[in-house]
Biopython code that builds the backbone (N, CA, C, O; Angstrom):
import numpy as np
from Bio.PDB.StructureBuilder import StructureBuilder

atoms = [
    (1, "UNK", "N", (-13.343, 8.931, 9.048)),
    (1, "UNK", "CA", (-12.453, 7.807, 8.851)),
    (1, "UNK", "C", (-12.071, 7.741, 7.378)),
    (1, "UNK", "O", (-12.889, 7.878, 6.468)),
    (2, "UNK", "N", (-10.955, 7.554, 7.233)),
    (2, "UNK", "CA", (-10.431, 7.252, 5.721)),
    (2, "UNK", "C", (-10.126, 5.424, 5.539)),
    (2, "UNK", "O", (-10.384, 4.437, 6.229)),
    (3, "UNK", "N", (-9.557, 5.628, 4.433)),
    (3, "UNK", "CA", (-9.134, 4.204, 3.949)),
    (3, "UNK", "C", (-8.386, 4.556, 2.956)),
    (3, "UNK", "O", (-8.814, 5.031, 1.903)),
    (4, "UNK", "N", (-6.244, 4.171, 3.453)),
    (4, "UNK", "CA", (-5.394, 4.439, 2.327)),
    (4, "UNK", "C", (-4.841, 3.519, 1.645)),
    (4, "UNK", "O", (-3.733, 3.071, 1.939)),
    (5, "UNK", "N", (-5.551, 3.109, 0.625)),
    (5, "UNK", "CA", (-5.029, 2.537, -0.658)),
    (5, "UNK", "C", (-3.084, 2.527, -0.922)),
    (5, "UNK", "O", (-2.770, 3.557, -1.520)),
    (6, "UNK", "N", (-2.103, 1.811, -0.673)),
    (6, "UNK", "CA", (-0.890, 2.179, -1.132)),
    (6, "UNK", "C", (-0.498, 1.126, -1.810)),
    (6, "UNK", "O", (-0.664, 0.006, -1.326)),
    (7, "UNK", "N", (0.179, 1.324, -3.235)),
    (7, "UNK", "CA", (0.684, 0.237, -3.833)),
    (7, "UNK", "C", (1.979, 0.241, -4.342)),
    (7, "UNK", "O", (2.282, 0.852, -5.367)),
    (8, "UNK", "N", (2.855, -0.496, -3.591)),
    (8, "UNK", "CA", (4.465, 0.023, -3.495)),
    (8, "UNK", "C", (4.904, -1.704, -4.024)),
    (8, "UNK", "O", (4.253, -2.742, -4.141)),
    (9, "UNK", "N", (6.563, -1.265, -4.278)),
    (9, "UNK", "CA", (7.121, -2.203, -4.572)),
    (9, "UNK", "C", (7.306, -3.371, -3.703)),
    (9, "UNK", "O", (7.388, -2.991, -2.535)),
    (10, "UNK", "N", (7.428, -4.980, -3.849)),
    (10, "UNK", "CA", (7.419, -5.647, -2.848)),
    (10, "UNK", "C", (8.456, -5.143, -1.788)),
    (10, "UNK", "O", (8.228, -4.831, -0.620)),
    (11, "UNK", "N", (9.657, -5.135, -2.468)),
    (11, "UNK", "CA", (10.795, -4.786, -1.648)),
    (11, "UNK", "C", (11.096, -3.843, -0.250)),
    (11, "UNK", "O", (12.006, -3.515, 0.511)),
    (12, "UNK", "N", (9.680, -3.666, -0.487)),
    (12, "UNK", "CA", (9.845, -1.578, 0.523)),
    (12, "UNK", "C", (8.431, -2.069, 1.771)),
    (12, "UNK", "O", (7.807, -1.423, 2.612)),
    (13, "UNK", "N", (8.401, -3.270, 1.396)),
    (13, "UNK", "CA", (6.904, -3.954, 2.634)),
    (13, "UNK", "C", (6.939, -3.458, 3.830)),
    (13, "UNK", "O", (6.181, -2.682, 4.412)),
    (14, "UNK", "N", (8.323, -4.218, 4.279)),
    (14, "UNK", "CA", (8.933, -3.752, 5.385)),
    (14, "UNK", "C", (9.244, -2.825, 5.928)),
    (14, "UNK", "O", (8.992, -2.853, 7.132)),
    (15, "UNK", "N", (9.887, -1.623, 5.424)),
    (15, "UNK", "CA", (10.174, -0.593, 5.213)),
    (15, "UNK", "C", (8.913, 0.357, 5.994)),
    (15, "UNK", "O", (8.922, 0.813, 7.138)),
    (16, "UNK", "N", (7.901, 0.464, 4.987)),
    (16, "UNK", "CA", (6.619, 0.655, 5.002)),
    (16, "UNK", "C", (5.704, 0.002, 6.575)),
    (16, "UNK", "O", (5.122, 0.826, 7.281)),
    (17, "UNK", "N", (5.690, -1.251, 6.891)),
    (17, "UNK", "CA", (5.333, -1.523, 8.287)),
    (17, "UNK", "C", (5.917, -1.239, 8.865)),
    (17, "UNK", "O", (5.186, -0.632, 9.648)),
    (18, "UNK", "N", (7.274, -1.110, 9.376)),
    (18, "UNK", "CA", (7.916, -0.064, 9.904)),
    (18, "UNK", "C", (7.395, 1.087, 10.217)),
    (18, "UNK", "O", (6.505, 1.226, 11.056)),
    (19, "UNK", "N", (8.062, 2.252, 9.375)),
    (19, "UNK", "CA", (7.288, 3.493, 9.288)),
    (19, "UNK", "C", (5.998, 3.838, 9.660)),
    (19, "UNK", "O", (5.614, 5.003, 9.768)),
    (20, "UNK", "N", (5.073, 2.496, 9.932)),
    (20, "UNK", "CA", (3.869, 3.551, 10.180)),
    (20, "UNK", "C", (3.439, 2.741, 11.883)),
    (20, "UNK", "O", (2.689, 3.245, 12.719)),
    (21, "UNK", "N", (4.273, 1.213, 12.032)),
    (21, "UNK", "CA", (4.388, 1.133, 13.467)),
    (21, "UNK", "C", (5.252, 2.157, 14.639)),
    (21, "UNK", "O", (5.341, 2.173, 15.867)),
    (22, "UNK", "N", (5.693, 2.799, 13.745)),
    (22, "UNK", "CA", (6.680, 4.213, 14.306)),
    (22, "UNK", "C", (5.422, 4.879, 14.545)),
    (22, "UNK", "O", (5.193, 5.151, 15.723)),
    (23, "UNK", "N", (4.667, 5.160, 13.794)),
    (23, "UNK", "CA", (3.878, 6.478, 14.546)),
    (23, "UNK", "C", (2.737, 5.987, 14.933)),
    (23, "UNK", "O", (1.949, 6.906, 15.160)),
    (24, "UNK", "N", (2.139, 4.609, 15.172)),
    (24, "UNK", "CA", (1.493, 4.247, 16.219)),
    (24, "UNK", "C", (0.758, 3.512, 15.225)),
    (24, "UNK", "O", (-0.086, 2.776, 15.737)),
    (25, "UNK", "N", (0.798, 3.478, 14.134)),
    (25, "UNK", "CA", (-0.417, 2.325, 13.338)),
    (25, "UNK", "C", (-0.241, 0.943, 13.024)),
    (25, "UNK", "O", (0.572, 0.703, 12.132)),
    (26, "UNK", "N", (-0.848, -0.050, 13.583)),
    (26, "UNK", "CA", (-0.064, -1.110, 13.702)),
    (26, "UNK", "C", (-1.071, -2.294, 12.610)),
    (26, "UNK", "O", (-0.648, -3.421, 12.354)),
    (27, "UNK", "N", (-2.178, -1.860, 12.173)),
    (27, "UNK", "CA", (-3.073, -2.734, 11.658)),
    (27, "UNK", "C", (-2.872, -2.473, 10.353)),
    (27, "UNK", "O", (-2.609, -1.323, 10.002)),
    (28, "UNK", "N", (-2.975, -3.591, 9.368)),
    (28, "UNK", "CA", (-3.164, -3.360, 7.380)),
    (28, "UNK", "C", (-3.191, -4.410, 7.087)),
    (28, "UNK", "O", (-2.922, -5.408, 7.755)),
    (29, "UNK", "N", (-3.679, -4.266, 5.551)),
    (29, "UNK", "CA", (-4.269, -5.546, 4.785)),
    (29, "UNK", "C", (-3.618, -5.416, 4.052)),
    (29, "UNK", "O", (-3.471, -4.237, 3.729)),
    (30, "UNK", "N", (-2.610, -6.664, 3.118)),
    (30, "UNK", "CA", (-1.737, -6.894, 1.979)),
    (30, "UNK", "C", (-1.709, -7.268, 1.413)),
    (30, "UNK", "O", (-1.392, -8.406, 1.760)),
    (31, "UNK", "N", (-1.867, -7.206, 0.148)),
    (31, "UNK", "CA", (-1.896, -8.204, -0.972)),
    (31, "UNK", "C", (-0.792, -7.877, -1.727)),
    (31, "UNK", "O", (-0.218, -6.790, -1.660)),
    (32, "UNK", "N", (-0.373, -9.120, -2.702)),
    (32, "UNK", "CA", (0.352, -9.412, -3.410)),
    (32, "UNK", "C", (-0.590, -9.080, -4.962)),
    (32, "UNK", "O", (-1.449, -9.921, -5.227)),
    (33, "UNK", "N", (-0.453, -8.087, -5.782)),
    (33, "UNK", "CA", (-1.431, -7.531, -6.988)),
    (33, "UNK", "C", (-0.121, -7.402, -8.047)),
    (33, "UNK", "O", (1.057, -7.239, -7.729)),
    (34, "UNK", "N", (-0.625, -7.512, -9.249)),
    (34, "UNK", "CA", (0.399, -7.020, -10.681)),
    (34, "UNK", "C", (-0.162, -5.879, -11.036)),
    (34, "UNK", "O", (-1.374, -5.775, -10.848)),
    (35, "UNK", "N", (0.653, -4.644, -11.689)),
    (35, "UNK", "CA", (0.089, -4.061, -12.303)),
    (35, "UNK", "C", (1.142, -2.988, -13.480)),
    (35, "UNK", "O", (2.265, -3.282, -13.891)),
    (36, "UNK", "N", (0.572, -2.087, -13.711)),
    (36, "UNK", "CA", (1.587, -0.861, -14.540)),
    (36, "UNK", "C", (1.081, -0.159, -14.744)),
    (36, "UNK", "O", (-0.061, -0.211, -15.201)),
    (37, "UNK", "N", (1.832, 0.995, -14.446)),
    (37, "UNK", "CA", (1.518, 2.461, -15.280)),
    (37, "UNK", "C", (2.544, 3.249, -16.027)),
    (37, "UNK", "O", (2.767, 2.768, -17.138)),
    (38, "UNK", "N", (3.281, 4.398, -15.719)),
    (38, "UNK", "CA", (4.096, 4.528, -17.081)),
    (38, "UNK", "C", (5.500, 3.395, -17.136)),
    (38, "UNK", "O", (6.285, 3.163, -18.056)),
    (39, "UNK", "N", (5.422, 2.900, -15.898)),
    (39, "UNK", "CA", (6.583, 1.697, -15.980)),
    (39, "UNK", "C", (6.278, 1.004, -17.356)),
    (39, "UNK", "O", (7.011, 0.879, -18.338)),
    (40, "UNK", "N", (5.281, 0.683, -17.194)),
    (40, "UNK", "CA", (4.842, -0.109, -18.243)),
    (40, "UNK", "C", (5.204, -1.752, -18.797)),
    (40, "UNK", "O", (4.609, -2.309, -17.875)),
    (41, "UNK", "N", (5.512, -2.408, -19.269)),
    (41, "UNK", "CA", (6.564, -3.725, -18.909)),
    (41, "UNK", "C", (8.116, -3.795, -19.294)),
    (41, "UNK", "O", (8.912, -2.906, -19.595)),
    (42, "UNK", "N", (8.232, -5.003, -19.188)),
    (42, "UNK", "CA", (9.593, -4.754, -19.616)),
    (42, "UNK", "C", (10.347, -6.055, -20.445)),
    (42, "UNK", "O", (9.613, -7.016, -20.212)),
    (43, "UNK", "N", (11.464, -6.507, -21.294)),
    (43, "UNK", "CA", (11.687, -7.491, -22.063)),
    (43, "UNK", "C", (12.377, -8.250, -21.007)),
    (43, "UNK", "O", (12.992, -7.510, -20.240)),
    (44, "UNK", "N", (12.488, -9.949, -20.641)),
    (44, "UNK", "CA", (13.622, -10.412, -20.411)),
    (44, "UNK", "C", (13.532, -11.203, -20.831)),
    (44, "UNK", "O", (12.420, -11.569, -21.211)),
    (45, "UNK", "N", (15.017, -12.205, -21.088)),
    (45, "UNK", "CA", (15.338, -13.353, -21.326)),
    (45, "UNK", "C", (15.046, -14.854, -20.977)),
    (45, "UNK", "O", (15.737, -14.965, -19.964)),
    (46, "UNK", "N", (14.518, -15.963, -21.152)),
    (46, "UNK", "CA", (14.411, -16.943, -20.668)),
    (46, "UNK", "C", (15.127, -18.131, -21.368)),
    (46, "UNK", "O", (14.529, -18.501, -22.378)),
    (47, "UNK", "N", (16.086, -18.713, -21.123)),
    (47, "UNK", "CA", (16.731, -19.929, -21.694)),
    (47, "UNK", "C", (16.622, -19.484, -23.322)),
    (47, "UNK", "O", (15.904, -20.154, -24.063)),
    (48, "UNK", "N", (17.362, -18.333, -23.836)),
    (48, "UNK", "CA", (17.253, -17.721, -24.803)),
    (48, "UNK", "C", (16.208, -17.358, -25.553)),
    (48, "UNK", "O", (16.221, -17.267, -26.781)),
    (49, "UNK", "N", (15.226, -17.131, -24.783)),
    (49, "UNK", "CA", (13.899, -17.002, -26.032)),
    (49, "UNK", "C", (13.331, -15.387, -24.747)),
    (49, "UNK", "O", (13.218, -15.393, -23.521)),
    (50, "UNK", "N", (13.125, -14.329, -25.682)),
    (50, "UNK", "CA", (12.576, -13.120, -25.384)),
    (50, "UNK", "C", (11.461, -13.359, -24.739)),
    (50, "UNK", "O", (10.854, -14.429, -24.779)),
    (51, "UNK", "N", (11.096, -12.255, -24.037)),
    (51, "UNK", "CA", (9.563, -12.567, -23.610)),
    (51, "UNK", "C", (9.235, -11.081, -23.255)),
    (51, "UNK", "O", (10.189, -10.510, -22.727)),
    (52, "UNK", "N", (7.974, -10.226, -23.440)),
    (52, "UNK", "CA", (7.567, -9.200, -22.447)),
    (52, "UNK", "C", (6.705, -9.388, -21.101)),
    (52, "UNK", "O", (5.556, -9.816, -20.984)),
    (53, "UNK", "N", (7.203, -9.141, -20.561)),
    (53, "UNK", "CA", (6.286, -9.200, -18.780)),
    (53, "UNK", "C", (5.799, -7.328, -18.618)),
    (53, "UNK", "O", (6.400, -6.372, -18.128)),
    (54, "UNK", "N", (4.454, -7.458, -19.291)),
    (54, "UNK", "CA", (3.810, -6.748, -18.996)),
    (54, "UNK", "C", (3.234, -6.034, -17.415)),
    (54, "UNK", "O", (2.948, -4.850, -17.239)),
    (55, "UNK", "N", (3.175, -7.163, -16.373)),
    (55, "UNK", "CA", (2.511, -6.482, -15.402)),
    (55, "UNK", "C", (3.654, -6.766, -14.327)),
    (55, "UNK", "O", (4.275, -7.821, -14.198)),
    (56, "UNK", "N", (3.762, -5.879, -13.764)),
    (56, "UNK", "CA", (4.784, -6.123, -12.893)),
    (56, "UNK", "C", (4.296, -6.057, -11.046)),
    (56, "UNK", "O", (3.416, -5.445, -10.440)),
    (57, "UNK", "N", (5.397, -7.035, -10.622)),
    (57, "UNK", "CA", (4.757, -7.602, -9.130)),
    (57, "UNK", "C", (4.067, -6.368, -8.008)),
    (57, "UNK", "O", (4.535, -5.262, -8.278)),
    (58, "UNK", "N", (3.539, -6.350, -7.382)),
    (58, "UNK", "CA", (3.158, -4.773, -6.632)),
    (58, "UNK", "C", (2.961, -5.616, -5.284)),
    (58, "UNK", "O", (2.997, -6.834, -5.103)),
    (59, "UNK", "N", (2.730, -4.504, -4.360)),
    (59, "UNK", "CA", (2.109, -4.985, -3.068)),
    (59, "UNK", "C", (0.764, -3.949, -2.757)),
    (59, "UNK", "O", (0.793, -2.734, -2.955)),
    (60, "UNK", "N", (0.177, -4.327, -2.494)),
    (60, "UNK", "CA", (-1.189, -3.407, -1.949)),
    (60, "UNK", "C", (-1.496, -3.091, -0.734)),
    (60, "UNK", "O", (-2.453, -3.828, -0.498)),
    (61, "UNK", "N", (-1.259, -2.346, 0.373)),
    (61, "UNK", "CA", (-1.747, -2.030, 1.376)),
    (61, "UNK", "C", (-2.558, -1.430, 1.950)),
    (61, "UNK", "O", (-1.968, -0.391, 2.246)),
    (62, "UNK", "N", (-3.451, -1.370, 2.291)),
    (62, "UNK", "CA", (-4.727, -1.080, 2.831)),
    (62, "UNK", "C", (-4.812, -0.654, 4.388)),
    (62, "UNK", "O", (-4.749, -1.492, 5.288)),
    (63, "UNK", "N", (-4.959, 0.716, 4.614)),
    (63, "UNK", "CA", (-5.125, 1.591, 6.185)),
    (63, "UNK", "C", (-6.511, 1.884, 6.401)),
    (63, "UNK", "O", (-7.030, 2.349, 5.386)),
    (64, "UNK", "N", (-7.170, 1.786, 7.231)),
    (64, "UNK", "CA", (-8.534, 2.073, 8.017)),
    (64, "UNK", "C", (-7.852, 3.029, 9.076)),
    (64, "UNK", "O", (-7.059, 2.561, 9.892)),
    (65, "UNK", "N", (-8.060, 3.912, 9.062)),
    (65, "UNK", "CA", (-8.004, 4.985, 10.062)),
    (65, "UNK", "C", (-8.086, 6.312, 9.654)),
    (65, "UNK", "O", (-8.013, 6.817, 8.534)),
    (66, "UNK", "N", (-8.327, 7.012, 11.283)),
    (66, "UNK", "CA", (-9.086, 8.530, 11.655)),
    (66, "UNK", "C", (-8.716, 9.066, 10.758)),
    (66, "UNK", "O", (-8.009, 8.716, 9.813)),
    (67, "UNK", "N", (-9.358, 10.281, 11.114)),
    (67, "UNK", "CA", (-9.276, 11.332, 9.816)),
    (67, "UNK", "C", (-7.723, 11.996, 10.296)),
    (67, "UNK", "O", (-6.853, 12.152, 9.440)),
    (68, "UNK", "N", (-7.518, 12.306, 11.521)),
    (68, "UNK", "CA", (-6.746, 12.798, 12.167)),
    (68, "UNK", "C", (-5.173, 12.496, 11.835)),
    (68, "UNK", "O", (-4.297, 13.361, 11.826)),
    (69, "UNK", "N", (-4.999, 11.253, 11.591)),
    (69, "UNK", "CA", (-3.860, 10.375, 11.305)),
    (69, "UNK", "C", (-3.353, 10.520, 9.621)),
    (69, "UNK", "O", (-2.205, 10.489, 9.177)),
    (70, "UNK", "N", (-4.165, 10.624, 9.164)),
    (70, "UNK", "CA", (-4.583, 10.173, 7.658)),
    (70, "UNK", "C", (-2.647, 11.259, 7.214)),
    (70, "UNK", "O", (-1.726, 10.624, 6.700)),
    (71, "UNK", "N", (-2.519, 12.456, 7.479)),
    (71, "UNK", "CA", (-1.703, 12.605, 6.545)),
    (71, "UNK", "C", (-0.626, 12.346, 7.072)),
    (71, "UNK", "O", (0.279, 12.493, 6.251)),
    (72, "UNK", "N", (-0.165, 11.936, 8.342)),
    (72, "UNK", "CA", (1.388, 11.312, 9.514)),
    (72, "UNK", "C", (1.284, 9.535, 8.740)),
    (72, "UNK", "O", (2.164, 8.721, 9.020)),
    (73, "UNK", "N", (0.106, 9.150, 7.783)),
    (73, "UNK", "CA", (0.368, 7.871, 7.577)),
    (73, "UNK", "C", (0.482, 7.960, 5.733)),
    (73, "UNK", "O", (0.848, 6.917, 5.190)),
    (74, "UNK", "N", (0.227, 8.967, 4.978)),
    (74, "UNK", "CA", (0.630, 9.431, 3.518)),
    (74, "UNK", "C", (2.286, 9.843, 3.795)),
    (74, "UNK", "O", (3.131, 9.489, 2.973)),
    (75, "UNK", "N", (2.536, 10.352, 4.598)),
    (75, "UNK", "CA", (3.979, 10.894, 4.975)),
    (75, "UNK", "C", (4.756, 9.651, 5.271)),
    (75, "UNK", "O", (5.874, 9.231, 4.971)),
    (76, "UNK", "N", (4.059, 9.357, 5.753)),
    (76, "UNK", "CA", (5.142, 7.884, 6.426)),
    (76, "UNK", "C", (5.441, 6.436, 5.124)),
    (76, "UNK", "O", (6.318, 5.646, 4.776)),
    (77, "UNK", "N", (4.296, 6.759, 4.865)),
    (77, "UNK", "CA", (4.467, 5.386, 3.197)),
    (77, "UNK", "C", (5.222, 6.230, 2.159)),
    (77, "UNK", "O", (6.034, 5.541, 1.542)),
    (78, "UNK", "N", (5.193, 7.478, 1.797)),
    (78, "UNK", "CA", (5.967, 8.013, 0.844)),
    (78, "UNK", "C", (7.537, 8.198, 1.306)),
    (78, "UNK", "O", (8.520, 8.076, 0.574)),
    (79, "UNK", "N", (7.522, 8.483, 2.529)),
    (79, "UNK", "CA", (9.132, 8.215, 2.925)),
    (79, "UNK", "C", (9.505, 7.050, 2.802)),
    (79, "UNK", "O", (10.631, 6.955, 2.313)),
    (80, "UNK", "N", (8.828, 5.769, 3.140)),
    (80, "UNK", "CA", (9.459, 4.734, 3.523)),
    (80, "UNK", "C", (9.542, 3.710, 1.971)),
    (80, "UNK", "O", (10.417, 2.883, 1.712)),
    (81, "UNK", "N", (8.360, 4.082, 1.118)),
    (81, "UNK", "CA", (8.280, 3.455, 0.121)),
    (81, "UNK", "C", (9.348, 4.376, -1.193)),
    (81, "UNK", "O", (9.792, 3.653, -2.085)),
    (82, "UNK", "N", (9.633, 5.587, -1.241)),
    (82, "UNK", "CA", (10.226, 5.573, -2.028)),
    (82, "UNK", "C", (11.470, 5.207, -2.246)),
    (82, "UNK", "O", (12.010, 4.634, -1.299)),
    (83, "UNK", "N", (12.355, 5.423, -3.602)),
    (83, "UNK", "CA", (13.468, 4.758, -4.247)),
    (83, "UNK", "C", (14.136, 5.834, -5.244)),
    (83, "UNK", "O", (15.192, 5.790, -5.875)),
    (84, "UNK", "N", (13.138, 6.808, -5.154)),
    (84, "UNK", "CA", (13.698, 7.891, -6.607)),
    (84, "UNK", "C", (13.504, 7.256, -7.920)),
    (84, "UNK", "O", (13.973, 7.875, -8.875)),
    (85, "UNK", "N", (12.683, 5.732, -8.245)),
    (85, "UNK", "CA", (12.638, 5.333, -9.639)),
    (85, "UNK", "C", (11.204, 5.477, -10.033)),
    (85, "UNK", "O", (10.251, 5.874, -9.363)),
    (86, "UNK", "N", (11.263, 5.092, -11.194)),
    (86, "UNK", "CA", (9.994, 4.585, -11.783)),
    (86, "UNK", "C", (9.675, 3.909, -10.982)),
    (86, "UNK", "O", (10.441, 3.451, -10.134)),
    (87, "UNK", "N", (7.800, 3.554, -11.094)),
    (87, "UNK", "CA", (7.667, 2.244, -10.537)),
    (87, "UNK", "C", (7.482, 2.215, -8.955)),
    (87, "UNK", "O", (7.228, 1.142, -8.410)),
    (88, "UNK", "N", (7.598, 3.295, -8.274)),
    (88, "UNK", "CA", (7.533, 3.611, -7.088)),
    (88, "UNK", "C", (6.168, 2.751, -6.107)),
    (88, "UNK", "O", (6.098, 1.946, -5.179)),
    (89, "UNK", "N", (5.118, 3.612, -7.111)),
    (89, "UNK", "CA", (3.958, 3.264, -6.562)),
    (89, "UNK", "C", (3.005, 4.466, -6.024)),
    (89, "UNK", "O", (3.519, 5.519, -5.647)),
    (90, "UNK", "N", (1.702, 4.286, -6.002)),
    (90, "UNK", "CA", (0.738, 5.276, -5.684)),
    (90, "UNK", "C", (0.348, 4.875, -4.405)),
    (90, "UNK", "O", (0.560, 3.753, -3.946)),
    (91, "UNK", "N", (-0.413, 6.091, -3.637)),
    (91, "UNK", "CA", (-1.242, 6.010, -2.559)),
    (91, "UNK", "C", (-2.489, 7.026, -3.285)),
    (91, "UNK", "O", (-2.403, 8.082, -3.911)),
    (92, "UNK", "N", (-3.792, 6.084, -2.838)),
    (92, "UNK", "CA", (-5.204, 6.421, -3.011)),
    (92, "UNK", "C", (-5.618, 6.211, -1.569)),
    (92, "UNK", "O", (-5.455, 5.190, -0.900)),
    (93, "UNK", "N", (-6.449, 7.892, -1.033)),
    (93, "UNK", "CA", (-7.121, 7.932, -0.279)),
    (93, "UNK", "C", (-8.608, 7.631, -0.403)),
    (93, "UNK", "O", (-8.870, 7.951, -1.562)),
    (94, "UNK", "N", (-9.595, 7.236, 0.109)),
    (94, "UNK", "CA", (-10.954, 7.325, 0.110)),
    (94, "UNK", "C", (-11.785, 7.643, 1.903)),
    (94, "UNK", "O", (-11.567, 7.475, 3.103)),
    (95, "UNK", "N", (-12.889, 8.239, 0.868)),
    (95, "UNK", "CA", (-13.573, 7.685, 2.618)),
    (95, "UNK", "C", (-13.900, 6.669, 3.150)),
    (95, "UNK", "O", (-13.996, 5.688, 2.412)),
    (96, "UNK", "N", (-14.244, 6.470, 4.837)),
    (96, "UNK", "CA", (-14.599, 5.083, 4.636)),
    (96, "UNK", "C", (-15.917, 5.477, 5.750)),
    (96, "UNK", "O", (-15.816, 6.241, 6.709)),
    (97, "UNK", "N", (-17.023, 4.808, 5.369)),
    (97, "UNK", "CA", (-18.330, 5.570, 5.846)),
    (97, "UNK", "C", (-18.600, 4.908, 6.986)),
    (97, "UNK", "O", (-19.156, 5.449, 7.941)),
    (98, "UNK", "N", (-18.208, 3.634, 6.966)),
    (98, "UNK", "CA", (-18.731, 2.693, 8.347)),
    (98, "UNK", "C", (-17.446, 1.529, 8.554)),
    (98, "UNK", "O", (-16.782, 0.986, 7.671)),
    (99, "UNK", "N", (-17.379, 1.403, 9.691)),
    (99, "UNK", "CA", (-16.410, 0.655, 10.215)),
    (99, "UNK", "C", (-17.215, -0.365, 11.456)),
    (99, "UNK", "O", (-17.707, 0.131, 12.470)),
    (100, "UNK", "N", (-17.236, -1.801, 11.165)),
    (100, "UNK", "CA", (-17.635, -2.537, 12.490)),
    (100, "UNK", "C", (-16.502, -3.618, 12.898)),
    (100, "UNK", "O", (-15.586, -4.035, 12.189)),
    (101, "UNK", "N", (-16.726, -3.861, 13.852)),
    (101, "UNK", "CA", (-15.574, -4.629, 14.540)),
    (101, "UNK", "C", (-16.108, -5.984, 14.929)),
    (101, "UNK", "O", (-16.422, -6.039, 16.118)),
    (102, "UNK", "N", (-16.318, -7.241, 14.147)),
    (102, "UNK", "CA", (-16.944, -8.436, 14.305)),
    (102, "UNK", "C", (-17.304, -8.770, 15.854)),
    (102, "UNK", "O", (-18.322, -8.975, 16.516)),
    (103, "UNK", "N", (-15.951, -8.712, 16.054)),
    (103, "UNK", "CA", (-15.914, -9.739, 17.964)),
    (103, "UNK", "C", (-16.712, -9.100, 18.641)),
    (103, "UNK", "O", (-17.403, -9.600, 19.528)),
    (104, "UNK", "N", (-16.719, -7.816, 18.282)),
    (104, "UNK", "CA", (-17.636, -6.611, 19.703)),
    (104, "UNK", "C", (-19.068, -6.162, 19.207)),
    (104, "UNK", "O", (-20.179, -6.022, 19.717)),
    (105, "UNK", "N", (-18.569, -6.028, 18.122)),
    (105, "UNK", "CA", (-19.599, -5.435, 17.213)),
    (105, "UNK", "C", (-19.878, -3.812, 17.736)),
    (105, "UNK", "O", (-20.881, -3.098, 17.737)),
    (106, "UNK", "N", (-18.294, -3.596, 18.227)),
    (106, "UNK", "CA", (-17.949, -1.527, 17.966)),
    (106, "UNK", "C", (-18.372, -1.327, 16.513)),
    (106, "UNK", "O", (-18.337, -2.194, 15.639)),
    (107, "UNK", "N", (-18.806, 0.027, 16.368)),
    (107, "UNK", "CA", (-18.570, 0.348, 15.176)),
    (107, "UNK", "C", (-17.951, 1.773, 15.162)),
    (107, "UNK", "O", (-17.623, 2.251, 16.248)),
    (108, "UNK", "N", (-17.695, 2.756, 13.607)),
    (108, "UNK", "CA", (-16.872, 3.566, 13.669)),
    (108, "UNK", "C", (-16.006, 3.648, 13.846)),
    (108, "UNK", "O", (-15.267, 2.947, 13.154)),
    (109, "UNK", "N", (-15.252, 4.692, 15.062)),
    (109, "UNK", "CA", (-13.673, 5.116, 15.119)),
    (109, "UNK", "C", (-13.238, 3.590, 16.741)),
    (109, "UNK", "O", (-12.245, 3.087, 17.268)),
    (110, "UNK", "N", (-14.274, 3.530, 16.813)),
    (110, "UNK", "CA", (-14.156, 2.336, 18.707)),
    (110, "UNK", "C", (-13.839, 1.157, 17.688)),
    (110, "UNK", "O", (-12.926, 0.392, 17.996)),
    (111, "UNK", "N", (-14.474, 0.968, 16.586)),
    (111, "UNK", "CA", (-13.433, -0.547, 15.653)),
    (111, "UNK", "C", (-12.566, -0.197, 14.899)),
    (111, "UNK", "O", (-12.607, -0.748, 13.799)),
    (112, "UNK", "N", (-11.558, 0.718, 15.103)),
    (112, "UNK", "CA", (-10.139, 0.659, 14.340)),
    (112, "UNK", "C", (-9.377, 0.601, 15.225)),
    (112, "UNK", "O", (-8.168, 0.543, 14.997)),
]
sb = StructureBuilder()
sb.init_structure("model")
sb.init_model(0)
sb.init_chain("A")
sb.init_seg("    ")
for serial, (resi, resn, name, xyz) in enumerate(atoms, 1):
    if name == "N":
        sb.init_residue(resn, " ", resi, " ")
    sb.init_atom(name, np.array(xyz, "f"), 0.0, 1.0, " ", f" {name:<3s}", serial, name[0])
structure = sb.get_structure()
């Protein structure tokens, strides 16, 4: 079992649940996170006074599933999340060693 880390622009959420209810994955966890990397921040204006906004808005999504799936669901967030810009966003895979399922108390691949 894996667990894929993706952190894309808000804009592409949709996009992204989409794409991976297309190939059969229908479960994820989302958060709303700031962050940067070579984006880095950027200057804007407010009622004339400058400002830098260092961290910029992200979304975080989070996949629990088979090993089997793992690269039809890296394929599917990089199609659906990109834009061709900066700022795109990363996907981090990990393992995920144990999986239980509260209501049943399945564990492993029977609770995803």
């Amino acid at each position: 079992m894996k667990m894929i880390t993706a952190v894309i622009k808000p804009f592409k959420l949709d996009d992204v649940r989409d794409a991976l209810n297309q190939i059969g994955i229908a479960g994820m966890t989302v958060e709303e996170v700031n962050g940067y990397g070579r984006q880095k921040g950027h200057t804007e204006l407010y009622r004339g006074a400058e400002y830098v906004v260092e961290f910029q808005p992200k979304i975080k999504v989070q996949l629990a599933i088979s090993d089997d799936r793992v690269e039809a669901a890296i394929e599917a967030v990089c199609k659906a999340a990109n834009t061709g810009k900066i700022g795109d966003g990363k996907i981090f895979v990990h393992d995920l060693e144990q999986t239980i399922r509260i209501r049943t108390g399945e564990s492993g691949e029977d609770a995803l």
